[in-house]
C-alpha positions in Angstrom: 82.5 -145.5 -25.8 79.0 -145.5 -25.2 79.6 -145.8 -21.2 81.9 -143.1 -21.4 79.7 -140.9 -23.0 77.4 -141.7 -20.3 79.2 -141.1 -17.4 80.4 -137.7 -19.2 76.9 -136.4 -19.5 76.3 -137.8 -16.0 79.3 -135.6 -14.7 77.6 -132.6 -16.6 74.3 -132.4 -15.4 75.9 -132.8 -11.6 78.4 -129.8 -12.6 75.4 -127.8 -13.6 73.0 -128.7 -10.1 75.9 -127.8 -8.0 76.4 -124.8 -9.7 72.9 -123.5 -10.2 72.3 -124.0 -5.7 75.4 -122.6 -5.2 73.9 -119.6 -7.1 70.7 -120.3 -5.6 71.7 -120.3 -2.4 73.6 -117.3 -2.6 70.4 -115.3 -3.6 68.6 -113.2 -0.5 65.7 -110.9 -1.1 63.1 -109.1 1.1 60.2 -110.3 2.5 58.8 -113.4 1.2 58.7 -112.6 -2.7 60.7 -115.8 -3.3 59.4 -118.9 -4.5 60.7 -122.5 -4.6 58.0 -125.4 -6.1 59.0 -128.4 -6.8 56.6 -131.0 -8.2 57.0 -134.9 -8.1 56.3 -136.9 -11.5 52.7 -138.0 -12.4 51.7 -134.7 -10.5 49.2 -132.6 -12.4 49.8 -129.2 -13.8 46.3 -128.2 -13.1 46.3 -128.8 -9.2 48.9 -126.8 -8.5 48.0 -123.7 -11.0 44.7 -123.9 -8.8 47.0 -124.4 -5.4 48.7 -121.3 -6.9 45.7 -119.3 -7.4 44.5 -119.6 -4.2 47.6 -118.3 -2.8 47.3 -115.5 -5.0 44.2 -114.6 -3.3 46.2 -115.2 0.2 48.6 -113.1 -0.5 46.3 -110.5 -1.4 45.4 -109.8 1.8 49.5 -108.9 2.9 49.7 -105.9 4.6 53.1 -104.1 3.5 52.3 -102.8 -0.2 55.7 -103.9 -1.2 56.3 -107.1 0.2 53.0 -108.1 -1.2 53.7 -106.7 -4.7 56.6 -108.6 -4.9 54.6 -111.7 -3.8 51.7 -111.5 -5.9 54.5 -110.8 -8.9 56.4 -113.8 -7.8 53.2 -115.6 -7.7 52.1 -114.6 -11.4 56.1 -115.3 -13.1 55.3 -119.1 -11.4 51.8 -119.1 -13.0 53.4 -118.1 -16.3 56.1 -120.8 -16.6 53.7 -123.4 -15.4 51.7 -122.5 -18.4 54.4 -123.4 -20.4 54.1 -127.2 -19.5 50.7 -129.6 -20.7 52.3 -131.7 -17.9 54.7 -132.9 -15.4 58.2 -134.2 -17.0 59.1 -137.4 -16.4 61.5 -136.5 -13.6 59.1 -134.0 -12.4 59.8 -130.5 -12.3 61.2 -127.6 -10.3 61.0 -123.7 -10.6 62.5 -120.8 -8.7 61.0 -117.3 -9.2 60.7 -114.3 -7.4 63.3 -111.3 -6.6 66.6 -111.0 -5.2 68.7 -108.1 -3.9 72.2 -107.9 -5.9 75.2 -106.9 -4.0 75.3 -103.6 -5.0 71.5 -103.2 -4.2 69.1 -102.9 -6.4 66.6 -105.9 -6.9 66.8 -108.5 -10.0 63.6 -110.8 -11.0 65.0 -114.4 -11.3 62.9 -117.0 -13.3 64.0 -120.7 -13.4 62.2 -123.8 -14.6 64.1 -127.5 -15.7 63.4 -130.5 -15.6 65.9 -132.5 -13.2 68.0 -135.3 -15.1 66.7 -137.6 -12.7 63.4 -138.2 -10.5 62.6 -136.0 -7.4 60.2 -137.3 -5.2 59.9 -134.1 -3.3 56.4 -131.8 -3.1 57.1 -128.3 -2.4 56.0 -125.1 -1.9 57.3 -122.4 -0.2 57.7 -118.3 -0.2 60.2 -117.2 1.5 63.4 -114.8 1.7 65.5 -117.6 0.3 65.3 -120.3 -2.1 64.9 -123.6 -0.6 67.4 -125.8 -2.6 67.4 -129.0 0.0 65.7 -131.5 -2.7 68.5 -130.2 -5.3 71.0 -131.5 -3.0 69.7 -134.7 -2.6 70.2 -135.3 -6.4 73.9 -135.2 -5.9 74.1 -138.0 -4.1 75.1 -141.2 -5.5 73.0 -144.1 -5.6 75.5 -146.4 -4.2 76.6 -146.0 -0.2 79.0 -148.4 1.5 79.5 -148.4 4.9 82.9 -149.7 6.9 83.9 -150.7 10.1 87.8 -150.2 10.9 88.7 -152.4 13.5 91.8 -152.9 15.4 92.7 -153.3 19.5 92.6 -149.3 20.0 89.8 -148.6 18.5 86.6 -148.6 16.0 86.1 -146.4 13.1 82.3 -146.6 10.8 82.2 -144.6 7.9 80.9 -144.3 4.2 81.7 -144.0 0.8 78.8 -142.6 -0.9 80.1 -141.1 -4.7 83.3 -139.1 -4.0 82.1 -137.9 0.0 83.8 -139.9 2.3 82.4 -139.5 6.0 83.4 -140.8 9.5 80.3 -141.3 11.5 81.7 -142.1 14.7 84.7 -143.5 16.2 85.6 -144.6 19.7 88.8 -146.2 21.9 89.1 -149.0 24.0 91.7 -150.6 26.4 91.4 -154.2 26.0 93.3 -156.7 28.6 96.6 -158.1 27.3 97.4 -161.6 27.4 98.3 -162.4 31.1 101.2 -164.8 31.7 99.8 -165.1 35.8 99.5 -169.1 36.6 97.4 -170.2 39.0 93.7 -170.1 39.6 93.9 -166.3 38.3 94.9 -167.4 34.7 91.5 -168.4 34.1 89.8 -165.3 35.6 92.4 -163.0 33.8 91.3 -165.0 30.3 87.9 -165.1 31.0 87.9 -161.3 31.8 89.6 -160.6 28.3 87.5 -162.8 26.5 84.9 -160.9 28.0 86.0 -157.2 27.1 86.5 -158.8 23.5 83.1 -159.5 23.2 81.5 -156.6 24.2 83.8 -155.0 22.5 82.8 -156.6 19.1 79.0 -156.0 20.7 79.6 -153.1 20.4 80.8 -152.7 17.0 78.3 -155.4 15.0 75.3 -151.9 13.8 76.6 -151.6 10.0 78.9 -153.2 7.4 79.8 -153.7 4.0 83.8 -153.6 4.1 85.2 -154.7 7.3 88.6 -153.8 7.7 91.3 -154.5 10.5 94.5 -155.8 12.4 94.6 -159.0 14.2 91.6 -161.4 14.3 88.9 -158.7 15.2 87.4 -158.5 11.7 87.2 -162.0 11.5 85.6 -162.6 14.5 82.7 -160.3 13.8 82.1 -161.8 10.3 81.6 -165.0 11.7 80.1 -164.1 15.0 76.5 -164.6 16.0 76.5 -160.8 17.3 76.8 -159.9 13.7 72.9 -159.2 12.2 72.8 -161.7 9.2 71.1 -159.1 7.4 74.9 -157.1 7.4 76.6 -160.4 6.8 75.2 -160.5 3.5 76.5 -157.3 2.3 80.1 -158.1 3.5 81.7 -157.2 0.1 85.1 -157.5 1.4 87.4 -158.1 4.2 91.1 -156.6 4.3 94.0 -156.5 6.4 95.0 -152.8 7.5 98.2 -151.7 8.9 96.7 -149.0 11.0 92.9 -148.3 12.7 91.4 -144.7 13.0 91.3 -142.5 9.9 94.5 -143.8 7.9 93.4 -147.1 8.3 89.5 -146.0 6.8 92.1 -144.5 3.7 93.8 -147.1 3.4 90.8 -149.5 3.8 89.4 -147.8 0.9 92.3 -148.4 -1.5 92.4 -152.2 -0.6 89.1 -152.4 -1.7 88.9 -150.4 -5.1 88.4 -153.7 -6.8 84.9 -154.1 -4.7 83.8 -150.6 -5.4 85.2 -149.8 -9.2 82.1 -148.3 -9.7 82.2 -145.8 -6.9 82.7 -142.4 -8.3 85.7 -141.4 -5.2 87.9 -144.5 -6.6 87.1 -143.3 -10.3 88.6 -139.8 -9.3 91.5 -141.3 -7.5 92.4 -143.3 -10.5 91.8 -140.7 -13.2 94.1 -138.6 -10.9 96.5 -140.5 -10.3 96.7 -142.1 -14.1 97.4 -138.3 -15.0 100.5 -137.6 -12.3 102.0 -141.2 -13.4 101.7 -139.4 -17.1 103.3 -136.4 -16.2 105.8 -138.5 -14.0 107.0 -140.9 -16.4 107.3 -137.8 -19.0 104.9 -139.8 -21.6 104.0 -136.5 -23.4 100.4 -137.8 -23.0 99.6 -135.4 -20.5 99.4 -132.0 -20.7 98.3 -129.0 -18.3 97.5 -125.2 -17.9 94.2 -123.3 -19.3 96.2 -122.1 -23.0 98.4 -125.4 -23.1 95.2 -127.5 -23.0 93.2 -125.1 -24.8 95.6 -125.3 -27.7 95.3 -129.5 -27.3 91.5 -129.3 -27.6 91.2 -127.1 -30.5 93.7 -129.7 -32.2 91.0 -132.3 -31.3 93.9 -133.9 -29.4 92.1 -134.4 -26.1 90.5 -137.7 -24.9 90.3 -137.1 -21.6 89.9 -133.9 -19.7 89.8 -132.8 -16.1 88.4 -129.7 -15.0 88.5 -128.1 -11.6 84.9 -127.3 -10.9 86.0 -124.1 -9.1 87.7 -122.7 -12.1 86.8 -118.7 -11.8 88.0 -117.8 -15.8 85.4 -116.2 -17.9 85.3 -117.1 -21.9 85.5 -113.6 -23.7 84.8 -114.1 -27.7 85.3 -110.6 -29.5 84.2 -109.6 -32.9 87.7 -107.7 -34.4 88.6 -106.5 -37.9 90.7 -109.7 -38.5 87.7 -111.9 -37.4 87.1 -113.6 -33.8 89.4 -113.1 -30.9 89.0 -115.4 -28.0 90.3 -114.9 -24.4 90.1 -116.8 -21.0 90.4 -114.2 -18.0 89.8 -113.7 -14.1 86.4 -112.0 -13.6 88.1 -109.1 -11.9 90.5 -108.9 -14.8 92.0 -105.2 -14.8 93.8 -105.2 -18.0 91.7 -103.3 -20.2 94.5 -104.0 -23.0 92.3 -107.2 -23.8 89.3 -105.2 -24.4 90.9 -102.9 -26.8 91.9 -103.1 -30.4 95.2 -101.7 -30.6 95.2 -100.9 -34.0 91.8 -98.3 -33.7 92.1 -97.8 -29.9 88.0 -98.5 -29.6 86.6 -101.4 -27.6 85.9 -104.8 -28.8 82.6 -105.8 -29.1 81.7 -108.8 -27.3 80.2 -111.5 -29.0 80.5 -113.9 -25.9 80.9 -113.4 -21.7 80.1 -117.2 -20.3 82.1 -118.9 -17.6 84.7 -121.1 -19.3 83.6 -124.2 -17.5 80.1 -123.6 -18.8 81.1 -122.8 -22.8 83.0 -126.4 -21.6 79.7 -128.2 -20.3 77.7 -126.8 -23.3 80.2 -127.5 -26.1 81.9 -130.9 -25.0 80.0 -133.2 -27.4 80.1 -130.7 -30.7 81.8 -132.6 -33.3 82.8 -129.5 -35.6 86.2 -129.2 -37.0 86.8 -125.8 -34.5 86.6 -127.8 -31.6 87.0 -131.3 -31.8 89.1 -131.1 -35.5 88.8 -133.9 -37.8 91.2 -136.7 -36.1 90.1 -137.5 -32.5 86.8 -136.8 -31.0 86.0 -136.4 -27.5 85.5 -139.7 -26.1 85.3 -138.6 -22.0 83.8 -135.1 -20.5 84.8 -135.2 -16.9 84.2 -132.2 -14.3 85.7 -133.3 -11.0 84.9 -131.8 -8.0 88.1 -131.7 -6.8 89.1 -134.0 -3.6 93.2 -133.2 -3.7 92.9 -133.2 -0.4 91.6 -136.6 0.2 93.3 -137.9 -2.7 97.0 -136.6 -1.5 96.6 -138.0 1.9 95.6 -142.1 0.8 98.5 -141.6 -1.3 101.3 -140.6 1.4 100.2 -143.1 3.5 
């Protein structure tokens, strides 16, 4: 429970950083009126409210009236939230202020200051016509990286697992000698030329490794071969037997060893996803799908575990009506002003709440009151999964 709970507020926080530099990185403005700081823990407050003033004074000295308004403003709104801290959080602390230019135009002030839910060891400071959200990223990776080498006598494959992103780094071809059935003195020359390609070949290969995967004896051969650094050796996890090289074979590499990397969050994903299309499969009624159908569920406090597309563009509308609260889920560019309107009085709703549903979601997953959870099952998993259909759909036809 408790490990749920952790990995649920774990998935939270990473829905929220994605979301917050996708917004970031949307944001343009004019000039350089937009800052980005980012200060590492055990920092101090008061060096970089003095770094900050003497930028003040730099910026003083801009030339363009507007741009260096909008500096100097910038400038100040950091100087004001900064004030709000008697020092550095724990995992240090990052703010983004300064002003943007909507689409439709006209300029917007944005002021942002958090603490990240884990350690950033990134000093930074920079005005610009962007916000710089490079250290953000870094956040999102996981911990944990595995790298494999996919082996077979076509071809190499390296790659790595890191959280749900799986990457090939590089992959190459060869034409190795077959066995030649030639007698004579040219039998040895023939095998001594093959055994020769074969150990370049695995030369080649032996620069990372953590699962080695493969057809025939080539795996083997460069787990126990002398060209393999020891230092790689002693992170071989696991060795498996592949059908295929190239990219179906890293797939299917991958599934063979899910029981080496339980803990990776791309094998977590495949499982969850695939636990709920064996539910819907097998007709268990233990699954259930849809925004209202699931809706309904969660309001019954009938849902344990639930999946949420991270893309999801609905909007959580909460109106104040005669008969009490209504409550909608629509399409930002939703153009049916019928659920706006009270069709009794013809007059508008008034809106008591305009959030993104996935963010009412991530704010409200652990309340334990009877209108969300009810009063028989509480939430024991929050998961937002950044969706990997995709990856997940083509491991599973092969």
């Amino acid at each position: 429970m408790a490990s749920a709970e952790g990995d649920a507020d774990h998935n939270v926080e990473l829905w929220k950083i994605r979301r917050l530099i996708k917004s970031l990185e949307m944001a343009k403005g004019n000039g350089t009126s937009m800052i980005s700081l980012i200060i590492p823990p055990k920092d101090q407050i008061a060096r970089i409210q003095k770094m900050l003033g003497d930028e003040f004074g730099t910026a003083s000295n801009i030339k363009s009236r507007v741009n260096r308004l909008s500096v100097l403003g910038a400038i100040t709104s950091v100087q004001a939230r900064l004030k709000l801290y008697t020092r550095v959080p724990d995992n240090g602390l990052v703010v983004y202020c300064g002003t943007i230019v909507t689409e439709d135009g006209k300029e917007k002030k944005v002021n942002i200051d958090f603490e990240p839910f884990k350690a950033v060891n990134t000093s930074l400071y920079l005005c610009d016509n962007k916000f710089h959200t490079e250290a953000l990223n870094a956040l999102l990776a996981d911990d944990n990286k595995f790298g494999f080498i996919v082996m077979d006598g076509n071809g190499s494959l390296f790659g790595t697992l890191q959280g749900n992103a799986r990457e090939v780094l590089h992959k190459f071809s060869v034409e190795l000698p077959k066995k030649h059935g030639r007698g004579g003195q040219s039998a040895l020359r023939f095998a001594r030329l093959r055994m020769e390609k074969r150990h370049n070949y695995n030369d080649k290969v032996a620069v990372v490794g953590l699962v080695l995967a493969g057809s025939a004896d080539f795996k083997n051969e460069l787990a126990h071969s002398d060209m393999f650094d020891q230092r790689l050796q002693a992170k071989i996890i696991k060795t498996v037997d592949i059908s295929y090289g190239g990219e179906n074979g890293f797939n299917q590499a991958i599934d063979l060893a899910a029981d080496a990397l339980a803990d990776v969050k791309f094998i977590k994903e495949k499982k969850l996803i695939s636990s709920f299309f064996d539910e819907i499969s097998q007709d268990t009624n233990k699954a259930i799908y849809g925004v209202k159908e699931t809706l309904t569920a969660l309001e019954m406090g009938a849902i344990e575990t639930l999946i949420c597309w991270e893309n999801l563009d609905l909007i959580r509308y909460s109106f104040r009506t005669t008969g009490g609260e209504k409550v909608v889920n629509l399409k930002p560019d939703e153009k049916d002003r019928s659920n706006f309107v009270d069709p009794e009085t013809g007059t508008d709703y008034e809106i008591e709440l305009n959030t993104p549903l996935l963010e009412w979601l991530a704010n409200n997953y652990k309340r334990k009151e009877r209108n969300l959870c009810g009063d028989l099952v509480a939430w024991e998993e929050f998961c937002v999964i950044r969706w990997i259909f995709r990856n997940w759909m083509s491991s599973r036809t092969e």
